[in-house]
TIMI-2910 file (N, C-alpha, C, CB; in pm, 1 decimal, decimal comma, always signed):
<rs>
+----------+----------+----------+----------+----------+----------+----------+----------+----------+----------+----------+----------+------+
!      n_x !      n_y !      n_z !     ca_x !     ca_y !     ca_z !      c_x !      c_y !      c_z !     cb_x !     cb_y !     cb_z ! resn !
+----------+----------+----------+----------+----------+----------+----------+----------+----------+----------+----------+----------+------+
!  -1801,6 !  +1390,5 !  +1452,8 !  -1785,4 !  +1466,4 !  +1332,4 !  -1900,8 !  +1563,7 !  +1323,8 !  -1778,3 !  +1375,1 !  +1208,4 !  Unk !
!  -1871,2 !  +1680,0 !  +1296,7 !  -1967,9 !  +1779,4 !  +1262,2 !  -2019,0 !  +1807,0 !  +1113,2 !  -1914,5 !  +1894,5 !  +1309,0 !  Unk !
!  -2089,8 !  +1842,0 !  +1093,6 !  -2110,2 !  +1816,3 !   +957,6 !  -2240,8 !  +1948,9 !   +961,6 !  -2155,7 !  +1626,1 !   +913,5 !  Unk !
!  -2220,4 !  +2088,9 !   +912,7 !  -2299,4 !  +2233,3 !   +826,9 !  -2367,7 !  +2157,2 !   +698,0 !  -2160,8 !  +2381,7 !   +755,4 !  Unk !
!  -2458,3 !  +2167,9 !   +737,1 !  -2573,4 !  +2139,6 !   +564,7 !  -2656,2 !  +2264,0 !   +559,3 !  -2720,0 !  +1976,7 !   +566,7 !  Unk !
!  -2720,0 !  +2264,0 !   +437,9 !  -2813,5 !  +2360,2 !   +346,8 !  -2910,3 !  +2338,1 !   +439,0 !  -2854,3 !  +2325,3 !   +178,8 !  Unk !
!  -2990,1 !  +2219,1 !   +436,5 !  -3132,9 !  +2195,1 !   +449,6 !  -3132,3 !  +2090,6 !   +600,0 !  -3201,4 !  +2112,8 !   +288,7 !  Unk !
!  -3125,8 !  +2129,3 !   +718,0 !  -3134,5 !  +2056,5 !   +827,3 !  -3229,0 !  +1886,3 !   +781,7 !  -3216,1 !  +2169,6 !   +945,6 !  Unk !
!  -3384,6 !  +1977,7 !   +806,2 !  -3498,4 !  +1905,2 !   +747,1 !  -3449,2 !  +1732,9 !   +714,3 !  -3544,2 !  +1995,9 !   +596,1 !  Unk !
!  -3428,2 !  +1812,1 !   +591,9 !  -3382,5 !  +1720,7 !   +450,5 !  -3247,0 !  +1607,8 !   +500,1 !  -3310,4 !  +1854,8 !   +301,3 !  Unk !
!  -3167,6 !  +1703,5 !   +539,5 !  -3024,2 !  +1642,4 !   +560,4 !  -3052,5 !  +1491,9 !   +679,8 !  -2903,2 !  +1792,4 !   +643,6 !  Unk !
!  -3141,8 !  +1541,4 !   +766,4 !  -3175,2 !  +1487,4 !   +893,0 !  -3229,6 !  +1340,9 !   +870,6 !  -3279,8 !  +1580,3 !   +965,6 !  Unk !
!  -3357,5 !  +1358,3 !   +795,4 !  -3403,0 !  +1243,0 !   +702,2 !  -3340,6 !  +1138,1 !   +627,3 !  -3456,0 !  +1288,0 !   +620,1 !  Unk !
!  -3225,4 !  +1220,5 !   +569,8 !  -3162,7 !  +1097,0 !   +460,3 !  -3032,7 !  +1024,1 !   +558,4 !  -3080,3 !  +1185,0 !   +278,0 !  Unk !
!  -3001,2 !  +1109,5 !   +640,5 !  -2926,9 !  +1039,1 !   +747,7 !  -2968,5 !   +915,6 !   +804,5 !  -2916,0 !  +1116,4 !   +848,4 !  Unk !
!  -3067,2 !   +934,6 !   +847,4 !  -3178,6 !   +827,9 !   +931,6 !  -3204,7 !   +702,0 !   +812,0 !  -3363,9 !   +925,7 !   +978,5 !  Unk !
!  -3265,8 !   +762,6 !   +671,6 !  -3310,4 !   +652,6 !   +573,1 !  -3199,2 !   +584,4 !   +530,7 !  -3383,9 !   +701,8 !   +451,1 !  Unk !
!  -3094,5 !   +648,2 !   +500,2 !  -2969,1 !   +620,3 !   +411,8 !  -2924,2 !   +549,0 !   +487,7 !  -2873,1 !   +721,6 !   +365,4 !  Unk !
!  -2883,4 !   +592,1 !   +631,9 !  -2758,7 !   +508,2 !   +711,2 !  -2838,7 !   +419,0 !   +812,2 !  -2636,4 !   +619,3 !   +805,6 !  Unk !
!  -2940,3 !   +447,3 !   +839,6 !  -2972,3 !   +388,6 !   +911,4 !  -2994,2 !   +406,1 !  +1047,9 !  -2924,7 !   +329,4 !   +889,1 !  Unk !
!  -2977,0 !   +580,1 !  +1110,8 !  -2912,8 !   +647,4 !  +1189,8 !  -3030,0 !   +632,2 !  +1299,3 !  -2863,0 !   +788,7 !  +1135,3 !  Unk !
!  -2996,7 !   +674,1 !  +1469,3 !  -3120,3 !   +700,8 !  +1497,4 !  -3073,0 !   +832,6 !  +1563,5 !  -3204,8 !   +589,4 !  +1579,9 !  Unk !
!  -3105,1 !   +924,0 !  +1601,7 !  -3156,1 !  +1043,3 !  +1649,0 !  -3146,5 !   +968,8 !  +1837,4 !  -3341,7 !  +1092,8 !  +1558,5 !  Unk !
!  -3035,2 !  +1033,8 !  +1858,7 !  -2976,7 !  +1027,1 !  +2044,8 !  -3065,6 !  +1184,0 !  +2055,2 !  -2724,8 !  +1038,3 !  +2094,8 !  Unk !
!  -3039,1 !  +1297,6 !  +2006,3 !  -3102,2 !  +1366,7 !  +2073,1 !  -3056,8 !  +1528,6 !  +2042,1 !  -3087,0 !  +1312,2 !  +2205,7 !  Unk !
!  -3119,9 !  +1641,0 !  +2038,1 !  -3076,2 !  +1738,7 !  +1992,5 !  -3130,2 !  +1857,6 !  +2027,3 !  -3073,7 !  +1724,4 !  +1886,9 !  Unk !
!  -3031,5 !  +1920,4 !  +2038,7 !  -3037,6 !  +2081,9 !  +2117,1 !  -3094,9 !  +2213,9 !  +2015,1 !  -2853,7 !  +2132,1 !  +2167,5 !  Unk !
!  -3167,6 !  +2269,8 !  +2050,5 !  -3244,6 !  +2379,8 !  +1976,9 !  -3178,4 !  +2513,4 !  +1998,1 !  -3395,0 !  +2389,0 !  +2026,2 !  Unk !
!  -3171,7 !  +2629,5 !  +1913,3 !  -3124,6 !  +2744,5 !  +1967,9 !  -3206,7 !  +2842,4 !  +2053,3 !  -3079,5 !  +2806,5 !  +1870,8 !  Unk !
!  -3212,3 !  +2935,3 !  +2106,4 !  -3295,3 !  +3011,4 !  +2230,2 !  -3408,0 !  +3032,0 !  +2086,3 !  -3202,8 !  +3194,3 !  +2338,4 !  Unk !
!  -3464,6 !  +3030,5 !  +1951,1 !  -3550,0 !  +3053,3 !  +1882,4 !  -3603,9 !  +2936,2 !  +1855,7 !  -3519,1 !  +3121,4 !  +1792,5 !  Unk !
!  -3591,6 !  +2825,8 !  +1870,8 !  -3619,3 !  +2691,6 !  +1874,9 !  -3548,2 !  +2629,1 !  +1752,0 !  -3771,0 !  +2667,3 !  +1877,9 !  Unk !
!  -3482,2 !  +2676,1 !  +1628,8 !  -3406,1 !  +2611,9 !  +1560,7 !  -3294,1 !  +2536,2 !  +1575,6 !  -3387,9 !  +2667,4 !  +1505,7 !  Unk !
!  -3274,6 !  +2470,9 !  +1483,5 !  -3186,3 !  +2370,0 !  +1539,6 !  -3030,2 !  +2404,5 !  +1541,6 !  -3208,1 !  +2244,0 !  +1460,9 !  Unk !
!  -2932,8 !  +2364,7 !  +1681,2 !  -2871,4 !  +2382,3 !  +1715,5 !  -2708,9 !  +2287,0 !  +1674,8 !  -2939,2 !  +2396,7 !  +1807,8 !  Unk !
!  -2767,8 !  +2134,0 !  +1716,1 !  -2712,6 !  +2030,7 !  +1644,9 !  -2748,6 !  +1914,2 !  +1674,9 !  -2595,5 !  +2029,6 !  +1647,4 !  Unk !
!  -2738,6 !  +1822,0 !  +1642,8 !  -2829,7 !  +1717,6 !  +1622,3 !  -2767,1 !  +1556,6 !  +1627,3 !  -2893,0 !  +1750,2 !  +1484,4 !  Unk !
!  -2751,3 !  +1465,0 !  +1774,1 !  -2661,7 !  +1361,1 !  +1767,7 !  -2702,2 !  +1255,0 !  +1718,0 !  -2615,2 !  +1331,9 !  +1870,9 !  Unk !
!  -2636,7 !  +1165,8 !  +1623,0 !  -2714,9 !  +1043,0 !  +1546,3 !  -2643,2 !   +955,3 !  +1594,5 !  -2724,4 !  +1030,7 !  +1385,5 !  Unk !
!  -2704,4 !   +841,6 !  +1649,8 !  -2669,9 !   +746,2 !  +1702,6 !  -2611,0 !   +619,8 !  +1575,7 !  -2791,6 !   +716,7 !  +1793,9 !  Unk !
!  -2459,2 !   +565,2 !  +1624,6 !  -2458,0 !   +455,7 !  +1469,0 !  -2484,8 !   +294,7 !  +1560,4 !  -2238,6 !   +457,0 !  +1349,4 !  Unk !
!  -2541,2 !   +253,1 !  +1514,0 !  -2555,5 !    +82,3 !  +1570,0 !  -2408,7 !    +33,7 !  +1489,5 !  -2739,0 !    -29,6 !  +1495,2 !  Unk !
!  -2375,3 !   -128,9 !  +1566,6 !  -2306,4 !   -200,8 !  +1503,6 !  -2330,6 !   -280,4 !  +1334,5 !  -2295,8 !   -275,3 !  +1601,3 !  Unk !
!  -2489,6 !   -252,2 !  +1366,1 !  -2569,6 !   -292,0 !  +1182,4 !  -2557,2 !   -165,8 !  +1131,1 !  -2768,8 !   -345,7 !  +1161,8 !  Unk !
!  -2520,8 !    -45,5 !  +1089,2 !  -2571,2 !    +19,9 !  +1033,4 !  -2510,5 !    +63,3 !   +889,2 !  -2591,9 !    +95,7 !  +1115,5 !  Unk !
!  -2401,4 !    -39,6 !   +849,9 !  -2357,5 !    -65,9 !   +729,9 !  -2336,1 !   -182,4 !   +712,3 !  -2265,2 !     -7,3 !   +697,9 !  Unk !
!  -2448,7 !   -280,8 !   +660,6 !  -2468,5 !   -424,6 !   +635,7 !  -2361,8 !   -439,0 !   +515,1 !  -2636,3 !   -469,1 !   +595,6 !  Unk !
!  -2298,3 !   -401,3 !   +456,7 !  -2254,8 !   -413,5 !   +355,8 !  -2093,0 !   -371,4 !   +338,7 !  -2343,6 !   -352,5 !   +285,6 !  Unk !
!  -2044,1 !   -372,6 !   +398,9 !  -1893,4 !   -281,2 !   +415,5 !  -1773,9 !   -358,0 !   +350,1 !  -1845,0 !   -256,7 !   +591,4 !  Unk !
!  -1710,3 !   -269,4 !   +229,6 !  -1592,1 !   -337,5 !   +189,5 !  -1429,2 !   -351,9 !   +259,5 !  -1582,0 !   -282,1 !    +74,2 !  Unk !
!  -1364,1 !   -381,4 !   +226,3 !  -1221,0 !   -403,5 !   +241,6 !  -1105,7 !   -311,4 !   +207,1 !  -1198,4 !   -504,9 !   +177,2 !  Unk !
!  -1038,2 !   -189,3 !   +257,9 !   -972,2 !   -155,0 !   +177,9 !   -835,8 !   -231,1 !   +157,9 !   -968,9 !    -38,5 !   +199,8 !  Unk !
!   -722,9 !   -190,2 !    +81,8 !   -603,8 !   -270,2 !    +76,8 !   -532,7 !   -230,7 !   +228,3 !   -505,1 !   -229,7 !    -68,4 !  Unk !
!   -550,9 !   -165,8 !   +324,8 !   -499,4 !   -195,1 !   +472,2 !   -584,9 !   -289,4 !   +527,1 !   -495,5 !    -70,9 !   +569,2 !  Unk !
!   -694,5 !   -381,9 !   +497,3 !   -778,0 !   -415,0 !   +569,8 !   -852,8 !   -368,8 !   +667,8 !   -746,7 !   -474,8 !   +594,8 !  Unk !
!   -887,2 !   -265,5 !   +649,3 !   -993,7 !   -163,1 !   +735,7 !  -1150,7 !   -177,1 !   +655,7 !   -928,6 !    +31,3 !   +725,8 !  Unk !
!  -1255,3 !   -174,9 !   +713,9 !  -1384,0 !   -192,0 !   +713,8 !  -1398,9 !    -48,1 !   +644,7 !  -1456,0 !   -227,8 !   +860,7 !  Unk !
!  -1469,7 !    -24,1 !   +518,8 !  -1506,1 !   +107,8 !   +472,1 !  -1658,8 !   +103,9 !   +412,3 !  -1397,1 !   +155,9 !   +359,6 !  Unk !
!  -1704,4 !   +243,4 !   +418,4 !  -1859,2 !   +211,7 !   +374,3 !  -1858,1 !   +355,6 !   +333,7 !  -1992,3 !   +152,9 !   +500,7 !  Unk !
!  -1886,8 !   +365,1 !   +181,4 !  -1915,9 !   +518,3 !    +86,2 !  -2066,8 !   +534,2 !    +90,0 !  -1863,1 !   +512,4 !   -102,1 !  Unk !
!  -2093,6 !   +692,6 !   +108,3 !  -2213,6 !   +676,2 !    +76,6 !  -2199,6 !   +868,2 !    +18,1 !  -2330,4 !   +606,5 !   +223,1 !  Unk !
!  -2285,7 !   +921,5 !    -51,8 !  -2282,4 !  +1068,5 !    -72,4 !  -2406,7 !  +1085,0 !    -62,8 !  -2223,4 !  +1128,4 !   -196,0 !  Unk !
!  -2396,2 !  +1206,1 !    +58,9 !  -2506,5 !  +1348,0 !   +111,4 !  -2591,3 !  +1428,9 !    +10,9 !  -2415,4 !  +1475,3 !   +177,3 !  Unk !
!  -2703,6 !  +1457,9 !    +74,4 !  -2770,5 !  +1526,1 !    -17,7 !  -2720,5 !  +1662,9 !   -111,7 !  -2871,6 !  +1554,4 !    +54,0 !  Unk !
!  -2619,1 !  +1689,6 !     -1,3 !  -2505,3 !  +1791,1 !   -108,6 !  -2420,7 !  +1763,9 !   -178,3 !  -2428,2 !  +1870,2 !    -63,7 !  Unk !
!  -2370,6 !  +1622,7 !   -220,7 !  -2302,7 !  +1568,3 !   -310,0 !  -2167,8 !  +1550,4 !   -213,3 !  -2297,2 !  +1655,6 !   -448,8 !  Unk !
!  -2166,8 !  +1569,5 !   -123,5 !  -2052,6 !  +1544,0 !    +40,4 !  -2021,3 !  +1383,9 !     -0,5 !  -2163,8 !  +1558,9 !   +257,5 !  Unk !
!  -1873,8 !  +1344,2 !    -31,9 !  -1834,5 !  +1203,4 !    -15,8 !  -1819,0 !  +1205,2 !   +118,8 !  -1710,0 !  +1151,8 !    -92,7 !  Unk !
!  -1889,2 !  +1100,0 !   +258,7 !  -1876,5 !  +1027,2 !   +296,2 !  -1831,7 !   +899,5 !   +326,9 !  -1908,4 !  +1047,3 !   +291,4 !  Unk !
!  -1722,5 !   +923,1 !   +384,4 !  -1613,4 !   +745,6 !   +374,2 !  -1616,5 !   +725,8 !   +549,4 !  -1367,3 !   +766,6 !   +289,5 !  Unk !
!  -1690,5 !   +646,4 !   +578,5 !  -1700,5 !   +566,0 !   +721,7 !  -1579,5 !   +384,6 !   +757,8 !  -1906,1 !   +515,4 !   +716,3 !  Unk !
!  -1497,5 !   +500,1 !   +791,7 !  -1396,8 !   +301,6 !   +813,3 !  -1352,6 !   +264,8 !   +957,4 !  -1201,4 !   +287,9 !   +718,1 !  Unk !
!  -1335,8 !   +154,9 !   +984,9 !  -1362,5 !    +54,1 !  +1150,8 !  -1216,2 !     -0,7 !  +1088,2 !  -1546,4 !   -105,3 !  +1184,5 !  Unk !
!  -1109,9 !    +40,0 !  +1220,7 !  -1014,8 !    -11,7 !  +1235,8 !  -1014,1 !   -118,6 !  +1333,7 !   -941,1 !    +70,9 !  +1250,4 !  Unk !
!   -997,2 !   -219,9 !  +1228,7 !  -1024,4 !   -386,3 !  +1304,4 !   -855,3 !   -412,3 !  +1345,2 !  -1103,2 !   -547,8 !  +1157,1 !  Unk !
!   -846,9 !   -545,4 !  +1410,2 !   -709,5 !   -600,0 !  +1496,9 !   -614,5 !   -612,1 !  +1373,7 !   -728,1 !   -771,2 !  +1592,3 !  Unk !
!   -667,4 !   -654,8 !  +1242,6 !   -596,6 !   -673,0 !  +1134,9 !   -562,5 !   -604,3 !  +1055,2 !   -626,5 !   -732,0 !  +1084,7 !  Unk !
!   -619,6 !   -470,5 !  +1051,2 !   -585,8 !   -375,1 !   +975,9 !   -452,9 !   -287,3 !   +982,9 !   -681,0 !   -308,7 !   +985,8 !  Unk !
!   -410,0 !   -217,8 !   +876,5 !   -249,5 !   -160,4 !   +879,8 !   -284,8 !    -38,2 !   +967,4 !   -166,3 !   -111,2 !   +708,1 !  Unk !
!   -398,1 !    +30,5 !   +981,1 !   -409,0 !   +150,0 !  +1025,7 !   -396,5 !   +112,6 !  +1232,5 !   -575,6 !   +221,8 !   +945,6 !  Unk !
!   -488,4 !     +4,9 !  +1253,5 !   -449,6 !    -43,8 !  +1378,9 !   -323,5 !    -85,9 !  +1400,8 !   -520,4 !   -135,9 !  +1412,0 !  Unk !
!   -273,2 !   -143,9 !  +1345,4 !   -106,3 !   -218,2 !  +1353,9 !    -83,6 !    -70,4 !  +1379,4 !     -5,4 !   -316,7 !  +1191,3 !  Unk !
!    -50,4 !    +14,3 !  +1303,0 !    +28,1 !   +133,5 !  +1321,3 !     -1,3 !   +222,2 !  +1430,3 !    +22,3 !   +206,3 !  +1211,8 !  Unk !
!    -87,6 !   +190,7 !  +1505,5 !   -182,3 !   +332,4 !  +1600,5 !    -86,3 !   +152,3 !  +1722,2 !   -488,2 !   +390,1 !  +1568,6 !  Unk !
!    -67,8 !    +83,7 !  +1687,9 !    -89,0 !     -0,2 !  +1817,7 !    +93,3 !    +30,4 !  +1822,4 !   -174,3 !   -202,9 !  +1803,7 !  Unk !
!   +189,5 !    +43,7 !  +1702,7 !   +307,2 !    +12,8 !  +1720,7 !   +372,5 !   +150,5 !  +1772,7 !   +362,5 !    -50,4 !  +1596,6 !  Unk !
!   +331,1 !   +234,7 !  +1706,9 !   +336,1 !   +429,5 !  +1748,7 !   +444,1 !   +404,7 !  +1891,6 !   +112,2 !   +531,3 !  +1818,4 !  Unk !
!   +542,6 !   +486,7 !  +1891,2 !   +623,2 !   +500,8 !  +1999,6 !   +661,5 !   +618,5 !  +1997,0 !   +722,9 !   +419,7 !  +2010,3 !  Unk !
!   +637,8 !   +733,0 !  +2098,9 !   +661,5 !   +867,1 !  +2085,2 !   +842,0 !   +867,3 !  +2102,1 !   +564,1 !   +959,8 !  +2209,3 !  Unk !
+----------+----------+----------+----------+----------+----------+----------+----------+----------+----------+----------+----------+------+
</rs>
């Protein structure tokens, strides 16, 4: 996912504090600014994750720009897996 923010800096930081993120690694432009920037997610990095009514793993969080963020893990039990597994072109 790509994700344009205001404030790199800023944005970069609360990524890391908020989620828990770590920084894989990131490309600069020929002026040395930043280009884009890959954040690594661990399997911990939402200790806390609810249930929706498909049974999919979801975790809200909102960006320093007021950006809703919805992160969800399609598990064996969930309706969204059932359906990606039953799919017949």
């Amino acid at each position: 996912m790509g994700i344009a923010v205001k404030n790199y800096d800023d944005t970069i930081a609360f990524y890391k504090s908020a989620l828990g993120l770590q920084e894989a690694y990131a490309l600069k432009t020929p002026d040395g600014g930043p280009l884009l920037t890959y954040l690594q997610v661990s399997r911990d990095t939402f200790p806390d994750p609810g249930l929706t009514p498909g049974k999919a793993l979801i975790s809200r969080i909102r960006d320093l720009d007021g950006v809703s963020i919805e992160v969800m893990e399609f598990g064996p039990e969930s309706m969204q897996k059932k359906a990606m597994d039953a799919w017949r072109p």
